[in-house]
MDTraj code that builds the backbone (N, CA, C; nanometers):
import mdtraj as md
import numpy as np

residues = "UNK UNK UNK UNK UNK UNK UNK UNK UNK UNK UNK UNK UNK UNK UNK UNK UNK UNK UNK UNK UNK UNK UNK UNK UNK UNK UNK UNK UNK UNK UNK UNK UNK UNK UNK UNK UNK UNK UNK UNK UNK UNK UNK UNK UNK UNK UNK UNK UNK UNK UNK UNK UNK UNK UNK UNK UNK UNK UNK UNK UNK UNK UNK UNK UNK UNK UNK UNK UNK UNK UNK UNK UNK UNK UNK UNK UNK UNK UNK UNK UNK UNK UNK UNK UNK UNK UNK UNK UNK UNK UNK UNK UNK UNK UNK UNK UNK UNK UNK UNK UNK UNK UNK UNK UNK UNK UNK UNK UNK UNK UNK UNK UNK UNK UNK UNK UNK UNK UNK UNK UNK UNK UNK UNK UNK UNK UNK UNK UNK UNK UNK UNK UNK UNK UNK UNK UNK UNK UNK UNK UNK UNK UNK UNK UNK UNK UNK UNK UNK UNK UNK UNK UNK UNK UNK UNK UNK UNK UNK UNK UNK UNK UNK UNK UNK UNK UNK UNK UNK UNK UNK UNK".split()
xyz = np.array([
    [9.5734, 7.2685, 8.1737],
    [9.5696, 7.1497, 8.0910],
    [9.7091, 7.1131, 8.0415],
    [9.7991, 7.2149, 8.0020],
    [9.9278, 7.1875, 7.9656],
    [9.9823, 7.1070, 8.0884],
    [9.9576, 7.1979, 8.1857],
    [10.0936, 7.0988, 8.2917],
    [10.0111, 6.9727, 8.2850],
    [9.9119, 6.8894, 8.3377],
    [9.8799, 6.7894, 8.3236],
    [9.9340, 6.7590, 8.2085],
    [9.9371, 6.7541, 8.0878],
    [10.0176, 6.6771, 7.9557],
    [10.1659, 6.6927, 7.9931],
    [10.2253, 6.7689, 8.0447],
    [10.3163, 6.7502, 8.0643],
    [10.4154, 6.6668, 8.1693],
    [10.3006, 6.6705, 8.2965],
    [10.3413, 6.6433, 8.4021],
    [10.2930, 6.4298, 8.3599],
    [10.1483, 6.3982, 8.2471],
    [10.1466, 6.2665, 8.2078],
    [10.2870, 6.2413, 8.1567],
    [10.3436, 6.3012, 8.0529],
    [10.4386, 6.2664, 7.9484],
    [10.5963, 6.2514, 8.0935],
    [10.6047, 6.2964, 8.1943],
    [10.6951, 6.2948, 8.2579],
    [10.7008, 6.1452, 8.3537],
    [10.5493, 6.1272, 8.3618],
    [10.5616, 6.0284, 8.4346],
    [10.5613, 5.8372, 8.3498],
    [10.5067, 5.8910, 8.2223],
    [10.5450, 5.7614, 8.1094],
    [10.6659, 5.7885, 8.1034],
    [10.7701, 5.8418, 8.0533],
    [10.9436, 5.8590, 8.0705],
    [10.9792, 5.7996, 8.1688],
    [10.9305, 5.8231, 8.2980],
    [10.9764, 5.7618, 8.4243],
    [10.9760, 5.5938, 8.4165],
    [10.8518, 5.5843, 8.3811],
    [10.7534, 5.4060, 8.3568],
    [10.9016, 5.3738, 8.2302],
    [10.8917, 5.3602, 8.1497],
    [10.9651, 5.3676, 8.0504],
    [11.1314, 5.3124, 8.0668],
    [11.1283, 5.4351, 8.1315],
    [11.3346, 5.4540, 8.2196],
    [11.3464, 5.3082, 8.2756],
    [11.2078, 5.2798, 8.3885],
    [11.2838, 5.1707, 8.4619],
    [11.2329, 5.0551, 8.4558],
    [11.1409, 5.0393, 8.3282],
    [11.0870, 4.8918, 8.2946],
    [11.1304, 4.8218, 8.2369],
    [11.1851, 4.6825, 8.2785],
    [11.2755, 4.6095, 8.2738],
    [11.2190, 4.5154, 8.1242],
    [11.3631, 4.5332, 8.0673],
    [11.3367, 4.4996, 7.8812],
    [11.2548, 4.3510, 7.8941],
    [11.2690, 4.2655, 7.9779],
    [11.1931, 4.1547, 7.9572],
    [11.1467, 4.1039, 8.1009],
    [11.0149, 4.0035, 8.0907],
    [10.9632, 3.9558, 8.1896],
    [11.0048, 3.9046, 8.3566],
    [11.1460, 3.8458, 8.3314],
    [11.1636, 3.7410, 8.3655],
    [11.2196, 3.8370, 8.5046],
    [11.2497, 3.7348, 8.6217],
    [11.2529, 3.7979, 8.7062],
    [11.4064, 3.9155, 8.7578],
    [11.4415, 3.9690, 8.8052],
    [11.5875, 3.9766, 8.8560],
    [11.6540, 3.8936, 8.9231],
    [11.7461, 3.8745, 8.8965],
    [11.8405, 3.7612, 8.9112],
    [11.8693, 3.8090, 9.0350],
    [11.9291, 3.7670, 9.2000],
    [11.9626, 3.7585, 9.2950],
    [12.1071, 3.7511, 9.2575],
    [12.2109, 3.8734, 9.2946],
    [12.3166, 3.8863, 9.2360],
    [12.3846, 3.8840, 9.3863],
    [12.5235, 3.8130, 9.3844],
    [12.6013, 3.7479, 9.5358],
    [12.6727, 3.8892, 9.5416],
    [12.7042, 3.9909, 9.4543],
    [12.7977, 4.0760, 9.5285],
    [12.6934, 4.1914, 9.5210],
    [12.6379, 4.2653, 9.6196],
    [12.5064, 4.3319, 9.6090],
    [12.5689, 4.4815, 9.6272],
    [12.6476, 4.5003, 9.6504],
    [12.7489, 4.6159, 9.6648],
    [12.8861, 4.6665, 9.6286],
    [12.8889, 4.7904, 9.5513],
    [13.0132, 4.8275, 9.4869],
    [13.0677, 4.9417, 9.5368],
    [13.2015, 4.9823, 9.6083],
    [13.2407, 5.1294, 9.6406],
    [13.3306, 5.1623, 9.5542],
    [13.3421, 5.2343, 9.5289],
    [13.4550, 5.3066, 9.4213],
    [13.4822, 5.4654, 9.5103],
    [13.6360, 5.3967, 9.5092],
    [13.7533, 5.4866, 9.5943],
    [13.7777, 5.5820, 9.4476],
    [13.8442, 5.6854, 9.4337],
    [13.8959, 5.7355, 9.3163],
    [13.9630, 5.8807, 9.3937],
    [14.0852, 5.9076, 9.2864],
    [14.1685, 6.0064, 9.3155],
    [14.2292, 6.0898, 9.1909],
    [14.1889, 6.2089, 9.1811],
    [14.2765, 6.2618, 9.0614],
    [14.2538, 6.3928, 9.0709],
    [14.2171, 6.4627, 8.9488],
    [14.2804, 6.6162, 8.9780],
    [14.1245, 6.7343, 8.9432],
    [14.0845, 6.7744, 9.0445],
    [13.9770, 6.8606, 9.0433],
    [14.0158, 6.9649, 8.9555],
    [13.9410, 7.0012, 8.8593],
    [13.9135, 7.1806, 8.7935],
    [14.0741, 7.1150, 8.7096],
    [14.0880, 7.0227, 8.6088],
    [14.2395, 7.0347, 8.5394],
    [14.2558, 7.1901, 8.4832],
    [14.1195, 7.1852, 8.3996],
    [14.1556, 7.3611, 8.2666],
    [14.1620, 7.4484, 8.3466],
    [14.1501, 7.4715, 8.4489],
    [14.1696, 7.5986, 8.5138],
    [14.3167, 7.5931, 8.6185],
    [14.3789, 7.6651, 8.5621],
    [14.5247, 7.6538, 8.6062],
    [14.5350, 7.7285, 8.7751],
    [14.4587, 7.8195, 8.8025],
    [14.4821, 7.8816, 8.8951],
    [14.3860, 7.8210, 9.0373],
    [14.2715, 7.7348, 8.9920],
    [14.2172, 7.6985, 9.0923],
    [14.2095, 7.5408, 9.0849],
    [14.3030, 7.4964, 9.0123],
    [14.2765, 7.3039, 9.0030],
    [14.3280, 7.2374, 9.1194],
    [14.3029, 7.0950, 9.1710],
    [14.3458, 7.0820, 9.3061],
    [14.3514, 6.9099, 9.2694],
    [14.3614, 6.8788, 9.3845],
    [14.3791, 6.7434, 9.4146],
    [14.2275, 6.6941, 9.4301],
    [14.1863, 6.5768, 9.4047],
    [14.0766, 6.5576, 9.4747],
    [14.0629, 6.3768, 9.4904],
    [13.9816, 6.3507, 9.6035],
    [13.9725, 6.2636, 9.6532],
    [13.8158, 6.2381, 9.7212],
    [13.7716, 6.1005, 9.6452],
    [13.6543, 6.0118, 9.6701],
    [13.5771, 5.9072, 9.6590],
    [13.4745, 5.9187, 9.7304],
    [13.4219, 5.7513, 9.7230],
    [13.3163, 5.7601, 9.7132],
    [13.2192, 5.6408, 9.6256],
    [13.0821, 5.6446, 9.5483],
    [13.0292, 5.4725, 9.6013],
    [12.9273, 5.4939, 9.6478],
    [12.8631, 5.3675, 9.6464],
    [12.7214, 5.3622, 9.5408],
    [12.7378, 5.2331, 9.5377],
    [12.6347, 5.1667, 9.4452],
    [12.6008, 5.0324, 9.4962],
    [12.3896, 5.0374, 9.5313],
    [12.3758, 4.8954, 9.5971],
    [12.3469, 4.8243, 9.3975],
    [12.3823, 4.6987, 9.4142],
    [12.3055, 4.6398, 9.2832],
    [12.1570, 4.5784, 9.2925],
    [12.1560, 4.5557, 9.4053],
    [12.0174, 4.4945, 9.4364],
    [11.9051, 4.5938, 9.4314],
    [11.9043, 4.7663, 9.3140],
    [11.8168, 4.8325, 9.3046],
    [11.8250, 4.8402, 9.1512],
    [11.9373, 4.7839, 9.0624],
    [11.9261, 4.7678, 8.9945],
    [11.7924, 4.7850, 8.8682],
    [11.8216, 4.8172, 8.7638],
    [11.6848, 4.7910, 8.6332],
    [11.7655, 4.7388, 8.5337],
    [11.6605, 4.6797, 8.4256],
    [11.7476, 4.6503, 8.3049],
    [11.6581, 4.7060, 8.2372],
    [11.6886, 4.8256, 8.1355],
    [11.6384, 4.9140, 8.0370],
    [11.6761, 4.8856, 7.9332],
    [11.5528, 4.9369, 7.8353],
    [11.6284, 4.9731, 7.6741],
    [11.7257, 5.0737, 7.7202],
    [11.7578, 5.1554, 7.8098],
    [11.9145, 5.2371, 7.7856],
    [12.0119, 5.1446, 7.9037],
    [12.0003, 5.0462, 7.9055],
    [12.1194, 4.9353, 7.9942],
    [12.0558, 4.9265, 8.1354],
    [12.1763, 4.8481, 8.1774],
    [12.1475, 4.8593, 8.3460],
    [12.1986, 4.9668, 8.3999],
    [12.0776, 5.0371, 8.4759],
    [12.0682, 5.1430, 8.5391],
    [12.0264, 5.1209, 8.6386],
    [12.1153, 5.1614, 8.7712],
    [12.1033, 5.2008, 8.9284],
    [12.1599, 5.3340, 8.9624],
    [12.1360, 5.3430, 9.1030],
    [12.1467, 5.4467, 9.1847],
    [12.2811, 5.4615, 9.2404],
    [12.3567, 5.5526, 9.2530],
    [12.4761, 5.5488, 9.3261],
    [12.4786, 5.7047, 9.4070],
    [12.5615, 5.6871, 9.5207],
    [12.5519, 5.8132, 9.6111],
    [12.7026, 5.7876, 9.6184],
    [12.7404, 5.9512, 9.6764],
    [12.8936, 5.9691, 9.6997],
    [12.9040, 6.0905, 9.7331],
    [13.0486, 6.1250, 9.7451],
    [13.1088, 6.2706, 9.7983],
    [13.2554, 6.2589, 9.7601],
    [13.3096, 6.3944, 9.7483],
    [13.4335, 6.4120, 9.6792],
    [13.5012, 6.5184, 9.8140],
    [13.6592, 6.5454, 9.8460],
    [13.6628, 6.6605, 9.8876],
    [13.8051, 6.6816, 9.8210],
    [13.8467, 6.8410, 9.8360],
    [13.9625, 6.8658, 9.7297],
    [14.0346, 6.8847, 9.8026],
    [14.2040, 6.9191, 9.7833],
    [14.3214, 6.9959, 9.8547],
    [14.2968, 7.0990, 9.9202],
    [14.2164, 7.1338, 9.8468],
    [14.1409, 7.3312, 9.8786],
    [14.0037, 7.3284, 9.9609],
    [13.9557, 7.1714, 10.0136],
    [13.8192, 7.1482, 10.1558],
    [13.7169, 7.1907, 10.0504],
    [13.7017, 7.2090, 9.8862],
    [13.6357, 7.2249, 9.9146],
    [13.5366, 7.0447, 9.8727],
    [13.3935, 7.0690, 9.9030],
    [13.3044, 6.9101, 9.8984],
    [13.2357, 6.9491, 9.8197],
    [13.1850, 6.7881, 9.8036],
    [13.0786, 6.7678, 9.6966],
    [12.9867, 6.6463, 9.7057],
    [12.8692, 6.6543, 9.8036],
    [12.7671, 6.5600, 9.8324],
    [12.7270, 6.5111, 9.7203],
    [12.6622, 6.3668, 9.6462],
    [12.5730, 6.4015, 9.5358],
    [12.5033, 6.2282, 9.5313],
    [12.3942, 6.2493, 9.5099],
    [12.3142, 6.1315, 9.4894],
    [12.2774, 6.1127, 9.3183],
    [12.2761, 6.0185, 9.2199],
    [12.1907, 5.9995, 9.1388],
    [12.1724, 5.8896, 9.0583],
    [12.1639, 5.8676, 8.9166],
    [12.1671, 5.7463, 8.8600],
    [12.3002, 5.7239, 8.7678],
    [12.3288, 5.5512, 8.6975],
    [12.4117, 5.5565, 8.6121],
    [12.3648, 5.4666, 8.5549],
    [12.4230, 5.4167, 8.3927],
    [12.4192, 5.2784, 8.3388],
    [12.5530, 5.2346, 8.3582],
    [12.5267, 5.1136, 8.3049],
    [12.6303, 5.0546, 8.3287],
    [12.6373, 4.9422, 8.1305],
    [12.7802, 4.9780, 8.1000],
    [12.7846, 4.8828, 7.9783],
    [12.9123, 4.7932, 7.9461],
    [12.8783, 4.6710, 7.9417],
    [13.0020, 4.5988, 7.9538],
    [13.0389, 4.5593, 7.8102],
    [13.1448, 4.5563, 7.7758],
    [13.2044, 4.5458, 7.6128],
    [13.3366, 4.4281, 7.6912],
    [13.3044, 4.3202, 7.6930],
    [13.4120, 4.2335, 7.6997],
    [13.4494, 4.2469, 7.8530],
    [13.6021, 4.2789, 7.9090],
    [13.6474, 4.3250, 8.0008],
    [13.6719, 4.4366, 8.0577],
    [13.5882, 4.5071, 7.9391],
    [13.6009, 4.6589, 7.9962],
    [13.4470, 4.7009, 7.9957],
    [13.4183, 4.8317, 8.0803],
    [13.2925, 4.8681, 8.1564],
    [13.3251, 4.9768, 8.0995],
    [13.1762, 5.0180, 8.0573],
    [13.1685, 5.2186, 8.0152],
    [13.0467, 5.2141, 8.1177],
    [13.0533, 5.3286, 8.1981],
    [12.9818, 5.3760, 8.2977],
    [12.9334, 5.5116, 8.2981],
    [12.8591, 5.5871, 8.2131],
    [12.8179, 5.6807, 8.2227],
    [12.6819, 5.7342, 8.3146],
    [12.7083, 5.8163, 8.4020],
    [12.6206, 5.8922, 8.4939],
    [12.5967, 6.0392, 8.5194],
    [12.4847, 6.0407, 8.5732],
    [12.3953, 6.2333, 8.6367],
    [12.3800, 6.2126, 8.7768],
    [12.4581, 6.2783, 8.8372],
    [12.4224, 6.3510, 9.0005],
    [12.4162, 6.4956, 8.9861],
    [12.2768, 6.4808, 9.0493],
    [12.2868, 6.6185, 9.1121],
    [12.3123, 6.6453, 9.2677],
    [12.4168, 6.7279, 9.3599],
    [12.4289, 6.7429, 9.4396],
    [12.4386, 6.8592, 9.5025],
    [12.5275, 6.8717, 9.5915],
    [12.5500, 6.9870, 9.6914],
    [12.7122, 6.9929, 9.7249],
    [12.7621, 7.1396, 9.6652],
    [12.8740, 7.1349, 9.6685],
    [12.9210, 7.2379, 9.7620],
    [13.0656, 7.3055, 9.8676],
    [13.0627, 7.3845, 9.9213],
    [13.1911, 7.4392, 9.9015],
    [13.2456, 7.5235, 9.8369],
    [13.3378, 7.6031, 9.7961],
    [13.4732, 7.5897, 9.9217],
    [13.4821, 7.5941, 10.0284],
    [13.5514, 7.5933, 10.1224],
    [13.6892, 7.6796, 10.0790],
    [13.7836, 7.6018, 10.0503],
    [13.9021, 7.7337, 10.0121],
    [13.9238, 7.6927, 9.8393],
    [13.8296, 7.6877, 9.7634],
    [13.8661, 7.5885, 9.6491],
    [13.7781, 7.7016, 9.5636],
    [13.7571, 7.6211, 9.4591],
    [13.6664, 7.7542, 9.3159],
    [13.5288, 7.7624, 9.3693],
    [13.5224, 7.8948, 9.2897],
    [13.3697, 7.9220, 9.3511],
    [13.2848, 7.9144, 9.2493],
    [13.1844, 7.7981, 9.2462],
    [13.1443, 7.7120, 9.1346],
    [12.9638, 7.8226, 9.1034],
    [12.9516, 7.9143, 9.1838],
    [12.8601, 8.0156, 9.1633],
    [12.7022, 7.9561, 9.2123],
    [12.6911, 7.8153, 9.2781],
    [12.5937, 7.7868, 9.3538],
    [12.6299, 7.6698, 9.4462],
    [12.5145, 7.6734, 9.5590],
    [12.5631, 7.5394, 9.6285],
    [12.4508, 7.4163, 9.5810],
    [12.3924, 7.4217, 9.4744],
    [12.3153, 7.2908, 9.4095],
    [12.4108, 7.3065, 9.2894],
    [12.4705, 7.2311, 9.2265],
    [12.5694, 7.1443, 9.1188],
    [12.5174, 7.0093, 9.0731],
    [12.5227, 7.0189, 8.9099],
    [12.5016, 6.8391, 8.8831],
    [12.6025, 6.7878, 8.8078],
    [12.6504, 6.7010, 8.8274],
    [12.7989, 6.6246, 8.7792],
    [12.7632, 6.4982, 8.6698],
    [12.8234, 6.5605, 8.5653],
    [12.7883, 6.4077, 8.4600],
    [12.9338, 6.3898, 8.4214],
    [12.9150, 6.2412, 8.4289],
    [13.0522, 6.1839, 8.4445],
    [13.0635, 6.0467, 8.3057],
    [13.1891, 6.0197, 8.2281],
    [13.1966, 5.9058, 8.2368],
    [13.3224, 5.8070, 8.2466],
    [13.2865, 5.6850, 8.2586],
    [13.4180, 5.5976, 8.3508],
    [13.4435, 5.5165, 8.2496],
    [13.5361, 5.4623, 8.2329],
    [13.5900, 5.3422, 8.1664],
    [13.6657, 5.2363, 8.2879],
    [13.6301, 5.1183, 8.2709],
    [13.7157, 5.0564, 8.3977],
    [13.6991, 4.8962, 8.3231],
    [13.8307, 4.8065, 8.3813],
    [13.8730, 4.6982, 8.3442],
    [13.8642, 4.6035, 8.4278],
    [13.7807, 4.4839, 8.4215],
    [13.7909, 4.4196, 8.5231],
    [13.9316, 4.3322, 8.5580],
    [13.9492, 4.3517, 8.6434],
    [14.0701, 4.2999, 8.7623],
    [14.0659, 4.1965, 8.7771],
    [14.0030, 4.1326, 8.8613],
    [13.9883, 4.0304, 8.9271],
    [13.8156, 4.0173, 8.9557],
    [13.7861, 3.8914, 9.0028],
    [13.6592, 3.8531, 9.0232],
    [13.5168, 3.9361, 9.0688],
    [13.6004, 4.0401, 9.1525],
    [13.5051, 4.1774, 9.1997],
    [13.5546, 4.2700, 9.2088],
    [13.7313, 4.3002, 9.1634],
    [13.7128, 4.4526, 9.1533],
    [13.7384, 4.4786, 9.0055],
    [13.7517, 4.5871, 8.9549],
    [13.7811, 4.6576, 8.8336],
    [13.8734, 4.8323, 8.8861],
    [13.9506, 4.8666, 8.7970],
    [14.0728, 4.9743, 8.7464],
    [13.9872, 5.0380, 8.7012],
    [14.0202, 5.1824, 8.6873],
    [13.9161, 5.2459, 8.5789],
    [13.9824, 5.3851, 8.5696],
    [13.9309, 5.4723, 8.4907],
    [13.9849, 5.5561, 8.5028],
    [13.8644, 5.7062, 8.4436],
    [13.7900, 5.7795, 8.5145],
    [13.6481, 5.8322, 8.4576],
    [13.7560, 6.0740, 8.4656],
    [13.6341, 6.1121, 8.3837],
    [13.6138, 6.1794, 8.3424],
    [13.4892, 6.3054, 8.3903],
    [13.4483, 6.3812, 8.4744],
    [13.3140, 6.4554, 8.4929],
    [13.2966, 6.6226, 8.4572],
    [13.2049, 6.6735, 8.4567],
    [13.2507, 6.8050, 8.4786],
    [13.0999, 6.8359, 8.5474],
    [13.0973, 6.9578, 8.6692],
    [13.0409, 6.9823, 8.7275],
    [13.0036, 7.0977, 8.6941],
    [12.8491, 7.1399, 8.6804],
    [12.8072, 7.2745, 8.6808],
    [12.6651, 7.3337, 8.7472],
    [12.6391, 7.4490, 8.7890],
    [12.5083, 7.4202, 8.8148],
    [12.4180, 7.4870, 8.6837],
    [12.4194, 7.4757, 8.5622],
    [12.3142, 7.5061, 8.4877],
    [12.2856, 7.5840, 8.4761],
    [12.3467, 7.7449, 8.5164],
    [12.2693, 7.8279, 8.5339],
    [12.1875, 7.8917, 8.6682],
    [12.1772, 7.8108, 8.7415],
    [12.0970, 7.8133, 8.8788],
    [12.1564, 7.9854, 8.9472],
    [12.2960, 8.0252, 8.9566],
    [12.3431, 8.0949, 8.9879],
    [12.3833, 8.2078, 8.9160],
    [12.4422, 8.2924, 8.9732],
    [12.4892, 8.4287, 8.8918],
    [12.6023, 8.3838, 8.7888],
    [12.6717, 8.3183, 8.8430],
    [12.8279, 8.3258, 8.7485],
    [12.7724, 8.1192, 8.7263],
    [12.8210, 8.0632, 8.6419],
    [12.8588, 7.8965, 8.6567],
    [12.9604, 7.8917, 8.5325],
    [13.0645, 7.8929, 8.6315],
    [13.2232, 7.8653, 8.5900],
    [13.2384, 7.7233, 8.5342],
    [13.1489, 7.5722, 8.6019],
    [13.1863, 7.4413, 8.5781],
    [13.3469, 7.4172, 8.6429],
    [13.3807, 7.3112, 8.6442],
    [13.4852, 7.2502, 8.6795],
    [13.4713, 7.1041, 8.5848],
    [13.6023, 7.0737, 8.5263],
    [13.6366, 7.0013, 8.4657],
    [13.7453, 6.8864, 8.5256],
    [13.7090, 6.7417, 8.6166],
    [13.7955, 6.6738, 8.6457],
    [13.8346, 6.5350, 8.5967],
    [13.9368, 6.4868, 8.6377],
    [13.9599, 6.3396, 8.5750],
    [13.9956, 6.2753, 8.7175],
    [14.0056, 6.1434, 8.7309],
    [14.0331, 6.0737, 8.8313],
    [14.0282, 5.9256, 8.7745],
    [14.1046, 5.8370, 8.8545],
    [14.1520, 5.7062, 8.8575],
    [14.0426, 5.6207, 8.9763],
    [14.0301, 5.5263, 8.9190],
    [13.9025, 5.4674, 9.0211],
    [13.9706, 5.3256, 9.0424],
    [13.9288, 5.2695, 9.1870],
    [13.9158, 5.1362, 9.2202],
    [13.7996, 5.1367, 9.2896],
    [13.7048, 4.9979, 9.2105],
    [13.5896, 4.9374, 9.2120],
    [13.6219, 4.8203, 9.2927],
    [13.5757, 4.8081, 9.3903],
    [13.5193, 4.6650, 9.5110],
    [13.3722, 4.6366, 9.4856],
    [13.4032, 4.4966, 9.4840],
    [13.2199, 4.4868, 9.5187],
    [13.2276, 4.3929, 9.6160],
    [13.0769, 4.3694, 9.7283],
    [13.1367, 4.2948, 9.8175],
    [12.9598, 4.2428, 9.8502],
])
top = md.Topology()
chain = top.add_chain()
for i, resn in enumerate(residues, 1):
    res = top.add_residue(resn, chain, resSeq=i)
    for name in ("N", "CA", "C"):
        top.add_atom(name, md.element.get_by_symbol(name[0]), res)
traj = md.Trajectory(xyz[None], top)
């Protein structure tokens, strides 16, 4: 009987998450796609294993919601470092606009693979991140985000990694 109450209460959260604050329909938006290139420095606090890192994140808008917690979509991506090693990861973000500048906070959970880089103590990792970015011009935006990666516990050791990176946003 518990899991049923629990497993109801999980699926009103869900209903909830992505029901759109008012009636009216979604707007048909002309740039339906955003990639974000970004480059900066994997694992900074850890002096002995921090690296370079380099990647790219897509986001369609046309899956878009508008929530009581903002507009929230889906974005997928991958990272890889100086040191090979990767980082697959699919999940959600909002999105909040304050004038000309965007706060973008997001949860992926992915799949990461140590290659010659830190050994993050599992290969499932979830990355919460957040971005600040300025719009540019008509479709892109500057930005500059913040994440740290861990797996929760899942593994024997979870060290986390702490990175920063510089973003350019296209939408097209």
């Amino acid at each position: 009987m518990k899991l049923i109450k629990k497993t109801e209460i999980l699926v009103l959260i869900a209903f909830l998450f992505f029901l759109p604050v008012n009636g009216e329909e979604k707007k048909i938006l002309k740039d339906e796609h955003e990639l974000n290139f970004y480059s900066g420095m994997f694992d900074f606090s850890d002096d002995g294993k921090k690296s370079a890192i380099f990647g790219f994140q897509h986001q369609n808008e046309n899956l878009f919601r508008d929530s009581f917690l903002g507009t929230i979509s889906p974005i997928t991506g991958a990272m890889i470092t100086a040191d090979n090693a990767g980082y697959i990861y699919t999940g959600v973000q909002a999105q909040y606009k304050i004038g000309n500048i965007n706060f973008t906070p997001s949860f992926t959970p992915g799949l990461y693979n140590q290659g010659d880089g830190k050994d993050l103590g599992h290969v499932v990792e979830f990355k919460s991140e957040l971005q600040f970015s300025l719009d540019l011009f008509k479709n892109s935006e500057l930005g500059f985000s913040y994440n740290h990666i861990s797996n929760a516990s899942l593994g024997d050791k979870n060290p986390g990694a702490n990175s920063y990176m510089f973003n350019f946003l296209q939408k097209f």
